[in-house]
C-alpha positions in Angstrom: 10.6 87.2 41.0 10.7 91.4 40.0 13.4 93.4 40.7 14.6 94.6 43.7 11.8 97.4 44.9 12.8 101.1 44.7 11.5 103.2 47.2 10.8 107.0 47.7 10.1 108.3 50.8 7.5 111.9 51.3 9.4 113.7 53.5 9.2 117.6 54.1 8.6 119.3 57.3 4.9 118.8 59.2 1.8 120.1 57.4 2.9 121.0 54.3 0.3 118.7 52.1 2.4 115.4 52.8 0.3 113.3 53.5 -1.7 114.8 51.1 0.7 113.7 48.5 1.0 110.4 49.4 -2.3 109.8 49.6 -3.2 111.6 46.1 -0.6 109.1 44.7 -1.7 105.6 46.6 -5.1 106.4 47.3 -4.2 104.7 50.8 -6.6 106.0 53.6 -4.6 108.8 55.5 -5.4 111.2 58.6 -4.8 114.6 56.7 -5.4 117.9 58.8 -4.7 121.5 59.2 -2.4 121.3 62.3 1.7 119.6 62.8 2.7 116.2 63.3 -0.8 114.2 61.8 1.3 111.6 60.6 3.0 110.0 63.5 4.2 106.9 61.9 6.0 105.9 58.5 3.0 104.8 56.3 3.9 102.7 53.5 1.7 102.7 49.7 1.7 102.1 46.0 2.5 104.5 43.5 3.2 104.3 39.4 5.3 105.5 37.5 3.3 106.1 34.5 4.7 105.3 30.9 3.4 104.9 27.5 3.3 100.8 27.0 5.2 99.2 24.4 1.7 97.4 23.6 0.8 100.7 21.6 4.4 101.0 19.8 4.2 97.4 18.7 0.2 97.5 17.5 -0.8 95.0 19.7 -4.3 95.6 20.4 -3.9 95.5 24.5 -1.4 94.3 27.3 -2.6 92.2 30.3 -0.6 93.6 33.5 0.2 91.5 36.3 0.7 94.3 38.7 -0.3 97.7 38.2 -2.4 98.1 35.3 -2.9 99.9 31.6 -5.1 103.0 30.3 -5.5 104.6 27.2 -2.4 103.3 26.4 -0.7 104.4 29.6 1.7 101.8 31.4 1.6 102.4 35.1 4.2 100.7 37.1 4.0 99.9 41.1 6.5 101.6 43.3 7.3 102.0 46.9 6.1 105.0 48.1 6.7 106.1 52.4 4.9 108.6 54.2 7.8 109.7 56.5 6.7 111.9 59.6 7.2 115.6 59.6 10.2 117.4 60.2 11.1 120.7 62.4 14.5 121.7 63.0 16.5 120.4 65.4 15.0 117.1 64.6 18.8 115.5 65.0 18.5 116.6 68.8 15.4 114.5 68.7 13.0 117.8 68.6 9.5 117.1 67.1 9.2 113.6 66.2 13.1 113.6 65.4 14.7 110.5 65.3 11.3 108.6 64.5 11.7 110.6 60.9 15.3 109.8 60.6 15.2 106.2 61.4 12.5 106.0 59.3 14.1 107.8 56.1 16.7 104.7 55.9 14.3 102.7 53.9 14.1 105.4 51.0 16.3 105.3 47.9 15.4 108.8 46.6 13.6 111.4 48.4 10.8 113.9 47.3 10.9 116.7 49.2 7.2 118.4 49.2 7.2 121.7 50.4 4.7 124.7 50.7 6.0 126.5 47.6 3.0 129.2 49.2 5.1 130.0 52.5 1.7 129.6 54.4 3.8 127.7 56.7 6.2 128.2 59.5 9.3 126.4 60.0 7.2 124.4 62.6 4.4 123.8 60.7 1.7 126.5 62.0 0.0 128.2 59.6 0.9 131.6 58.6 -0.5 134.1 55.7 0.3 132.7 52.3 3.8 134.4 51.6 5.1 134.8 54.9 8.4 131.8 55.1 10.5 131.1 52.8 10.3 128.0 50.7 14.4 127.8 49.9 14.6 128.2 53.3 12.7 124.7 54.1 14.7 122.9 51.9 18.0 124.4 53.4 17.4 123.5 56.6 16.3 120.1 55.7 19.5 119.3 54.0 21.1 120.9 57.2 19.1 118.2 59.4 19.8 115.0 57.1 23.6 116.5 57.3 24.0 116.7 60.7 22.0 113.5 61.5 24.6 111.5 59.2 27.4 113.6 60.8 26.3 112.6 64.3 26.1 108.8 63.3 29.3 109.4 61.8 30.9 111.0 65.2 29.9 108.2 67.4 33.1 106.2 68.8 34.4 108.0 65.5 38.3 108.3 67.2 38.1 104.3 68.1 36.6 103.3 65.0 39.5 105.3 62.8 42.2 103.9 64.8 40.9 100.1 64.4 40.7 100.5 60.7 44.6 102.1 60.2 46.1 99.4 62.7 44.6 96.3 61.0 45.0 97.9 57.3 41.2 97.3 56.4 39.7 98.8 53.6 38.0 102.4 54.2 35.7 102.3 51.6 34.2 98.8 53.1 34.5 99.9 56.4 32.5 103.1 56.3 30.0 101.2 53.8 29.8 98.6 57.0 29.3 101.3 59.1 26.7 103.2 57.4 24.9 100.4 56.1 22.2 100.8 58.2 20.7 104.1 56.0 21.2 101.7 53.3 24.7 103.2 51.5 26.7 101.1 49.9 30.3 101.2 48.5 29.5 103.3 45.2 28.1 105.4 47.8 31.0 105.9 50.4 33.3 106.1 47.0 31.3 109.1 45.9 31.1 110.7 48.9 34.7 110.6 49.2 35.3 112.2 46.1 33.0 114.8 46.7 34.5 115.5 50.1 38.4 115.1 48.9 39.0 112.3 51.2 39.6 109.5 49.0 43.1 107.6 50.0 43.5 109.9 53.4 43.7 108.1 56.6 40.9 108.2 58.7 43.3 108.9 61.3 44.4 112.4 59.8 40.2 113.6 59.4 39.4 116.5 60.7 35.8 117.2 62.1 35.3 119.5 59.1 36.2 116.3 56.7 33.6 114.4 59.1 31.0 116.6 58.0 32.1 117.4 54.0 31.7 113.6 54.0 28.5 113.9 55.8 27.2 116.0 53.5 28.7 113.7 50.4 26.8 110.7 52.2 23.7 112.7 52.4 23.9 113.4 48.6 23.9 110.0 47.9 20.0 110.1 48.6 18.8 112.0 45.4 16.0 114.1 46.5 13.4 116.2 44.4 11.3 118.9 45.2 7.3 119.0 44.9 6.5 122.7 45.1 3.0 122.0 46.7 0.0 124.6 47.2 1.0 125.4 43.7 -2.9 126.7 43.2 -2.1 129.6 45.8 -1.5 133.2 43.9 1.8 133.7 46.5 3.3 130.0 45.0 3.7 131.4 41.7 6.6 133.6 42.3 8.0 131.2 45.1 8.1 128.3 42.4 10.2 130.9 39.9 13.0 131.7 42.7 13.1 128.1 43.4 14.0 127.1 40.5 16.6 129.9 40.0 18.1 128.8 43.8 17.7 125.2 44.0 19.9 124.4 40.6 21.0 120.8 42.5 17.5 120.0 42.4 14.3 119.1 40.0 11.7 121.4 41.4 8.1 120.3 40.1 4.8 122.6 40.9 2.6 120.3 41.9 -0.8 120.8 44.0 -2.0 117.2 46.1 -5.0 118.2 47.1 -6.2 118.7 43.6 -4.9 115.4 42.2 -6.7 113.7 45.5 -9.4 115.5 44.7 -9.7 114.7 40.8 -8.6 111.0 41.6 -11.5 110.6 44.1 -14.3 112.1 41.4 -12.4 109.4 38.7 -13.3 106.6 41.1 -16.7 107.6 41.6 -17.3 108.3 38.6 -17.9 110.8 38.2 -15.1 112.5 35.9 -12.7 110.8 33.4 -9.0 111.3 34.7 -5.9 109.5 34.2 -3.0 110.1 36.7 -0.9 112.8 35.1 -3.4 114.2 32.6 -3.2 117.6 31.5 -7.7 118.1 31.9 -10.5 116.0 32.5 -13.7 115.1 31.4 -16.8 115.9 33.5 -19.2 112.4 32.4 -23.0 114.1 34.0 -22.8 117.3 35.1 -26.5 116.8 36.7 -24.2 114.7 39.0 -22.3 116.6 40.5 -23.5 119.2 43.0 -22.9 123.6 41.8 -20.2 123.6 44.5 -18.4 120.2 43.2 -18.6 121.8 39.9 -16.9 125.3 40.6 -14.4 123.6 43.0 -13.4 121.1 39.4 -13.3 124.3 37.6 -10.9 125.8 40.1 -8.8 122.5 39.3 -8.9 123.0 36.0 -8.0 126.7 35.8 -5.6 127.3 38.9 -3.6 124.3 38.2 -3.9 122.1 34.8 -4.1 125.0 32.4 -1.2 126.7 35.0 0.9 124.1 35.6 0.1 121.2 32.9 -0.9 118.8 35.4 -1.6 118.6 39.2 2.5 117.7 39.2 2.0 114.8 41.6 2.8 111.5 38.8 5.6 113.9 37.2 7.1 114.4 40.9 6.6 110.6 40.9 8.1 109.7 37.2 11.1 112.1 37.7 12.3 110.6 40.9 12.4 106.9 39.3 13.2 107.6 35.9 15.8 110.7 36.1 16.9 110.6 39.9 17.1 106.6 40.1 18.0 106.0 36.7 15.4 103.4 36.1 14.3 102.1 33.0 11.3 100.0 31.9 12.0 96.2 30.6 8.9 93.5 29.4 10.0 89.9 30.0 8.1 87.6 28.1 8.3 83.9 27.2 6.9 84.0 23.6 9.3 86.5 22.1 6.7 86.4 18.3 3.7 87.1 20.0 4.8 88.7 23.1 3.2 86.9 25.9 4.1 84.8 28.7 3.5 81.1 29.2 0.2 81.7 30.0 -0.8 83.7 27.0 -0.9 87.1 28.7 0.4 89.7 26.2 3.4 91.9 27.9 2.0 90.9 31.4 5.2 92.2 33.3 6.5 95.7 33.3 9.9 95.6 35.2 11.5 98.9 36.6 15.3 98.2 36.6 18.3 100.5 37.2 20.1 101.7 33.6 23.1 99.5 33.1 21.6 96.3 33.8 22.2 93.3 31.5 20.6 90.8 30.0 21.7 88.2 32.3 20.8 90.1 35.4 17.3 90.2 34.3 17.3 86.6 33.8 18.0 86.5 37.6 15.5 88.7 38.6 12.8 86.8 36.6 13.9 83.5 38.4 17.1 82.3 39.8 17.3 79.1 38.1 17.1 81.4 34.5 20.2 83.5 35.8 22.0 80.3 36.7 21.2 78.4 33.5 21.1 81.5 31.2 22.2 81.0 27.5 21.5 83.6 25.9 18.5 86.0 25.3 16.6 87.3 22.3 14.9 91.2 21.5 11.8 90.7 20.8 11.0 93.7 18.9 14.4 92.9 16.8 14.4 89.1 16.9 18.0 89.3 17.1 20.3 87.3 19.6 21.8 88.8 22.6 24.6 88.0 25.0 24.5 88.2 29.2 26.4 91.3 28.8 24.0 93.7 26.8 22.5 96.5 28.7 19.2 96.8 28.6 17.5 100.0 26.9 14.6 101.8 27.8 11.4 99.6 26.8 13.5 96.5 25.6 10.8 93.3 25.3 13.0 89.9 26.3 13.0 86.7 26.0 15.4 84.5 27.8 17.0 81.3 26.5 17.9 78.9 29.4 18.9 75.8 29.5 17.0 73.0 30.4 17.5 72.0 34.4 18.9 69.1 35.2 17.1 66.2 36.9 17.7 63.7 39.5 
């Protein structure tokens, strides 16, 4: 059984490369176009999160993945991505596609916020002359809708529900983790969110409408959120990107351009190119090939964006939002902690994503039940030592787990 699934949603505001992005990291089949609102419904892929695999640190000569696969050395891990419909202000008064985007932005854990770092965009998604809206803007005004959504949830039957919860002396953290728990917060959560807003121990009774929304704005914090800078390739992003960075301190703000990574993904499976996600270049494999215009729109690639920006941005945007927003780490199962393989023989065949601060023991349990519930202890492979159900896992720990033997009759 893996781990509990992760998810990010794609959100940012309509026809800013979105769907672009999500489909540059899935390769899922998307309507992408020049005009607002293509994407009409939440469209769910697979990403990766890529890594380098243990199999290279531990001179194996090759891993056999289960899910997700391995190149050159490079681990890459399947995650939940969601192609969330685009946003306009106002969205919370059920403008645009409104409350189809909000319901739909539940399901995400973390949040990577693609915007036109280019400002060929306008706050409803028209296209203007590169350089003409604000990029800092986008993103204020999108924290400004999440906030006001979560407020208005929040404000529903608010005076009833505060009374109900002093009279019969239940807990406030539980009961505002009950009633938010449909945009999937929980009680860490709610506990953060009151310490951020100064409300922890004060009586729902005694809140204000300006605690409602401090704590509105603590709840909406609890969704970490990351920035693609898209249309990174366009001369006007360059300078956009800089001031970003400088005004969005809160936030990770990667370049990034989607249609270049679609684009260089698309040539790798045909072919025609050699390309691995995240890659700082490529490698043309017959020029004779490709067509003149194919080849001046790869050297475009290569000089507006790689040799810019390091990469197209679209697997770091991905990798940051698991492994630094989520706080996820990578952990390899296995059965056969000497030869590092699974009871099949399949060397290092599962990759597991799992929040920082798990332990040994709750790995057992997300391998199989029956190991959590019989667990005795587990063993590092790459150490050969012995290990309690309390030790927290590291970053690219190889485990075995020592059960005992089920009972039967």
């Amino acid at each position: 059984m893996p781990p509990p699934e992760r998810q990010a949603g794609i959100v940012g505001k309509t026809n800013v490369g979105k769907s672009t992005f999500f489909a540059a990291a899935t390769l899922a089949t998307v309507e992408i176009g020049n005009r607002p609102f293509v994407t009409l419904e939440p469209s769910t892929g697979v990403g990766y999160v890529r890594k380098r695999c243990v199999h290279v640190e531990l001179g194996l000569p090759r891993c056999d993945p289960a899910s997700g696969y391995c190149a050159d050395g490079w681990r890459f891990i399947p995650v939940k991505l969601i192609d969330i419909p685009g946003l306009i202000p106002g969205a919370h008064e059920g403008k645009g596609l409104g409350n189809r985007f909000l319901d739909a932005i539940r399901q995400a854990d973390a949040i990577i916020l693609v915007v036109d770092a280019s400002g060929s965009t306008d706050a409803a998604g028209n296209p203007v002359p590169p350089g003409t809206y604000d990029p800092v803007e986008e993103v204020r005004w999108l924290e400004e809708e999440l906030e006001e959504w979560i407020y208005g949830i929040l404000l529903n039957d608010w005076d009833r529900f505060a009374m109900k919860v002093s009279t019969t002396g239940a807990n406030i953290v539980e009961a505002l983790a009950q009633r938010l728990s449909g945009l999937s917060i929980r009680r860490y959560h709610v506990e953060k969110a009151l310490e951020y807003a100064g409300l922890a121990g004060k009586s729902l009774t005694s809140w204000t409408r300006e605690d409602l929304r401090r704590f509105a704005k603590g709840i909406r914090l609890s969704k970490p959120m990351l920035i693609a800078a898209n249309k990174a390739d366009i001369p006007e992003a360059e300078d956009n990107i800089k001031r970003m960075k400088k005004e969005l301190k809160d936030y990770i703000v990667v370049p990034t351009s989607a249609a270049a990574e679609l684009a260089l993904r698309r040539a790798a499976r045909a072919g025609v190119i050699r390309y691995i996600p995240g890659d700082s270049d490529f490698e043309i494999v017959d020029e004779e090939k490709l067509s003149r215009k194919q080849l001046q729109a790869l050297e475009y690639i290569r000089e507006r964006v790689l040799k810019k920006w390091g990469s197209t941005g679209v697997q770091e945007a991905i990798n940051k939002t698991f492994l630094e927003l989520l706080g996820m780490i990578t952990v390899y199962p296995v059965e056969d902690a000497n030869k590092f393989t699974d009871g099949r023989g399949r060397i290092l065949p599962d990759a597991y994503l799992v929040p920082r601060g798990t332990t040994a023991r709750e790995l057992a349990y997300m391998v199989h039940t029956d190991l959590g519930k019989t667990f005795l202890y587990a063993i590092n492979a790459r150490t050969k030592t012995r290990i309690g159900e309390d030790y927290e896992l590291r970053d690219d720990d190889v485990i075995k787990i020592v059960a005992a033997a089920a009972k039967k009759g």
